[in-house]
Structure formats: C-alpha cells, structure tokens
N, C-alpha and C positions, 0 to 999 in steps of 0.2 A: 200218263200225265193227268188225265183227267182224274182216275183214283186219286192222287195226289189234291190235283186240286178241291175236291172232294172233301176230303179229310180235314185241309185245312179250314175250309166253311165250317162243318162241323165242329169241328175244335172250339172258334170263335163264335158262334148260337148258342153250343153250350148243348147237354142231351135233350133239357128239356121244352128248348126252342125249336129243336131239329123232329120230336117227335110230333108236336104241333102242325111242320110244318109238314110233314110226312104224311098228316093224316090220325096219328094216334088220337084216341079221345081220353081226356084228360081231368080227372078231378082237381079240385082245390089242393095245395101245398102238398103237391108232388113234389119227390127229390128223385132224379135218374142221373144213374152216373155210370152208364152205358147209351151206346147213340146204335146202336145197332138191333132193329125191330122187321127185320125180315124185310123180303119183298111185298109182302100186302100189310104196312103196317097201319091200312084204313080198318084193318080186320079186328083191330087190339082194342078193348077197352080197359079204361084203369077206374076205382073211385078215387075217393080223399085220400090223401096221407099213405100216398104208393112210396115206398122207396126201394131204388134199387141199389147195388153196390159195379163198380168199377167189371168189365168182362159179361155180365147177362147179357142174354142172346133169348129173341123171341122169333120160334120160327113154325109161319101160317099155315106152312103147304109139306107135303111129301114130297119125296122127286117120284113119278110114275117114269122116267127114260127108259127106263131094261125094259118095262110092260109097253109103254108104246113101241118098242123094237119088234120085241117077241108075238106080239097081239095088233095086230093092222087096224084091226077095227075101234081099238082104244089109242090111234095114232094122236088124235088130237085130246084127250084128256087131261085132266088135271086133278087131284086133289086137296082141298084147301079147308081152314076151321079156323075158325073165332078164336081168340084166348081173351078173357074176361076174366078179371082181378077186381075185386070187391076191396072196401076202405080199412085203413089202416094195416097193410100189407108191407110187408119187407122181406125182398127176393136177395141173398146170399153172394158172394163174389163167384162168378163164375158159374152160375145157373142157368142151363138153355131153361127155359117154355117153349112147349110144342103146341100145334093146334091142338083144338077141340078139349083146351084144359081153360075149368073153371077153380077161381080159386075165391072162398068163401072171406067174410070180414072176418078180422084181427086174425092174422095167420101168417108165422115167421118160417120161413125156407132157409132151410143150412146151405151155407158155400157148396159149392159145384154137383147141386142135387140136379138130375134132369126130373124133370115136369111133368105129366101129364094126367089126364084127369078130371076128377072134381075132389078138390081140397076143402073140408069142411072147418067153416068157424071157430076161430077160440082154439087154434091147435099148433102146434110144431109139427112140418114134419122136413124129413132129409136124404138125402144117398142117393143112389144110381140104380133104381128108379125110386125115388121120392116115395117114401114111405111116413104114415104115420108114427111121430116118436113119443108125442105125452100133448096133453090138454096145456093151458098159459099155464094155468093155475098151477099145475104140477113142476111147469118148467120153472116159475118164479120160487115156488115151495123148496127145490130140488137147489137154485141156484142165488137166492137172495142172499146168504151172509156171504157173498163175491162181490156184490154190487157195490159198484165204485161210483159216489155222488159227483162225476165233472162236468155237468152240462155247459155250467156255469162257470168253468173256468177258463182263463187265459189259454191258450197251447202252452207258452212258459209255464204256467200254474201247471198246467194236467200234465207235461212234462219232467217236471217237480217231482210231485206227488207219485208218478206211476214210478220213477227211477228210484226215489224212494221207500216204495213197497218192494219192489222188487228186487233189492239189493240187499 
C-alpha cells in the first residue's frame, strides 16, 4: 500500500520535483521523465539542460549480499559512487546509469544503453555497455537531411506533417 501510495505522490511532483526532493542536484532547465534515481539519489549530480526520456534508472551502489554472506568480515559493507552528468546532456529511453560514471557536456546516450564510465564531450555513444559511436559533428553530418523542423509546431501540426511524410 505504501508502494502504491508512493507512486501516486510521484506521479503528481512530477520527476523533476521528486528528484529535488530526493536529494538530486540539479542544474537550470532540466527535463526528467523518469522518477526513479536509486537509493542514494544525494549521490547524483546533473548540469544545465539534462534531459532524460521515460524508463532511465540511475543506480548509486552495488549489491555486495553474496560477499557479506560468504566474507564475515565484510558483513557490514557497502559499495556506493557518484554519477555526475555535465550540461546539455540527453540520456535515451530506458538507460540504467551506474555508479562511478561521469558523463562529459553535450553528450547524447542511445535508448537502453547501460552506463558506465567516463563519457567524453561532444560525442554519441550507445548499446550494452555503452560504447563510443561517432563525435555530434559526425552524427549531425551522418544525419541532417532527416532533420524534421517541428519544434515549433502544434502536435495537430507535427502530427500532420509526420503522417504526411510517412505515407
């Protein structure tokens, strides 16, 4: 019941109130459209103009339980790490972030890449584990005559417009 009630809160703050409230640190015009930032989500930092998509998952710690079972003397430990995301960043649907991953400014993550690392600047990378795929420049060079201008439309409009091309 409590899960439940939970969720509902959530729902209603909305991700980018809940990670606020959580603890995340938080740059200027963030978009998260995920509420789910582990259990130490004081551990997270984001800069400017972080956006996530729907399903990311940031997760602080390991589970050490088989090694406290097996190892008495690591009964009480833990392992835990920072993940720190640099400005204008945009994490993919369905991407975990693991500790101890740095991710550098302007850097776009493909749908359901896992994480970890240090992500450098000005790059694409994607898959399972997260690999480098090309520099912007290459990725815009590679993909610009696709480039559909609807920032600025209606949903009717870009609804339009995409049924249109695509038909």
């Amino acid at each position: 019941m409590l899960n439940i009630l939970k969720l509902i809160f959530y729902k209603i703050l909305g991700p980018n109130k809940v990670a606020k409230r959580l603890g995340v640190k938080m740059g200027k015009n963030c978009v998260l459209r995920s509420s789910y930032f582990g259990s130490e989500p004081y551990l997270i930092e984001m800069g400017d103009n972080v956006q996530t998509t729907r399903g990311v998952t940031f997760i602080t710690h390991d589970s050490l339980s088989v090694i406290r079972v097996k190892y008495p003397e690591y009964k009480n430990a833990d392992l835990f790490g920072k993940i720190i995301i640099g400005d204008n960043v945009f994490v993919g649907s369905q991407s975990i972030v693991l500790r101890g991953t740095t991710i550098e400014d302007n850097v776009i993550i493909g749908a359901g890449s896992l994480v970890k690392g240090h992500l450098k600047s000005d790059s694409v990378y994607a898959g399972v584990p997260a690999k480098y795929i090309c520099s912007l420049d290459d990725y815009i060079h590679k993909n610009k005559k696709d480039f559909d201008y609807t920032k600025n439309f209606t949903s009717n409009e870009k609804r339009d417009y995409l049924l249109k091309k695509f038909n």
